[in-house]
N, C-alpha and C positions, 0 to 999 in steps of 0.2 A: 349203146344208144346211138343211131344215128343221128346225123349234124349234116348240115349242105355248107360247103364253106364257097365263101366268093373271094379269092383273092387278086391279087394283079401278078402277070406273068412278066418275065424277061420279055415280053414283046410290047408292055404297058398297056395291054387289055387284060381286063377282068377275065376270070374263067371260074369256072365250078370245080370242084372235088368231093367224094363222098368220103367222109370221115365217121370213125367210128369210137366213142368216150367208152372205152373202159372201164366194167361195172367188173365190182367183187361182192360176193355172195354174202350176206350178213344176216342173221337174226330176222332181219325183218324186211330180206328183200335182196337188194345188191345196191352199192355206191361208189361213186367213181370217187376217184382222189379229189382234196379240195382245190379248186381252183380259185386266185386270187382274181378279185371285183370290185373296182371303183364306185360304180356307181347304180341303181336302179332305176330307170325313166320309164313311168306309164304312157302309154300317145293310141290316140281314138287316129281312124285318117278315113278321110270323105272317100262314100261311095262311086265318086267319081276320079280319085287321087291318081294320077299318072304323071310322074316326075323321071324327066328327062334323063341322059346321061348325067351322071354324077357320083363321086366315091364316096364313102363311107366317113362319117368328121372322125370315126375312130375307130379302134377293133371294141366292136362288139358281139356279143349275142342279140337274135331279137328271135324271141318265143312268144309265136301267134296266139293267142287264148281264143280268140273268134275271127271269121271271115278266113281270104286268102290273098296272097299278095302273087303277082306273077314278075318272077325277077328274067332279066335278058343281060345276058352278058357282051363283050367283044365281038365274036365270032355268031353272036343270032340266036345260041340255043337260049332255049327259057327253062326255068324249072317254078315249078307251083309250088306255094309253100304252101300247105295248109293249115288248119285250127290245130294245136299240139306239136306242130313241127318247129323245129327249131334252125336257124340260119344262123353263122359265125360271119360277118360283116370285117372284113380285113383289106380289101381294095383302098386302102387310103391314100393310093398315088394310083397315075393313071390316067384313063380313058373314064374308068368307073362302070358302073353299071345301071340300067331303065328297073325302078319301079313302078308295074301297074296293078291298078286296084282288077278286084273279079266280077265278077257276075253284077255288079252294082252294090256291091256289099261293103259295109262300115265293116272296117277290120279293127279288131284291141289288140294289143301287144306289148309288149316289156321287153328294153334295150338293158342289158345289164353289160356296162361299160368296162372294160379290162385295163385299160389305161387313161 
C-alpha cells in the first residue's frame, strides 16, 4: 500500500518520500503487520483552509475520506493527497511544511496518532 511520508531532512526542511506498507496475502485479502496507535482524531477543514509553514504536533497518519489537501514542502515541491490517500505526518522539528485546501472543497479525514 502506498503512503507519502513528509519528514524533516538533515538540512531541517520537510521533504517527501514514497513508502511502501507491506501486505501479506491472507484469507480474505492481504494485511500488513500491526502497527501500534495512540490515538484516533476525526477533523472537517474549511473550503478555504491554507495554513502556513508549520510541522506536524506529532507522527501521524492522516487518511483523507473526502476532498484533497495540497501539501508543499522545503524545497517548493507539492504533492496532492487525495480522497483514500494516505500521508505519514513526521516533520515534527524543522521548517515544516504548507497545508492547502483544493478546489474549494471541505476535506474529512482521520489523524491516527503514533505517539
Amino acid at each position: 500500500m502506498k503512503v507519502t511520508r513528509v519528514y524533516t531532512g538533515d538540512d531541517g526542511e520537510s521533504h517527501f518520500e514514497d513508502i511502501d506498507i507491506e501486505l501479506n496475502p491472507t484469507a480474505t485479502g492481504a494485511l500488513s503487520e500491526p502497527q501500534a496507535a495512540t490515538n484516533i482524531i476525526f477533523r472537517e477543514t474549511s473550503p478555504d483552509y491554507n495554513l502556513d509553514f508549520h510541522t506536524a504536533p506529532r507522527r501521524q497518519y492522516v487518511i483523507n475520506l473526502s476532498g484533497a489537501v495540497e501539501i508543499e514542502v522545503g524545497d517548493g515541491s507539492t504533492r496532492l493527497i487525495g480522497t483514500g490517500e494516505i500521508l505519514l505526518a513526521e516533520d515534527t522539528t524543522g521548517h515544516g511544511h504548507i497545508s492547502r485546501a483544493v478546489a474549494g472543497q471541505m476535506r474529512r479525514s482521520l489523524f491516527v496518532t503514533l505517539d
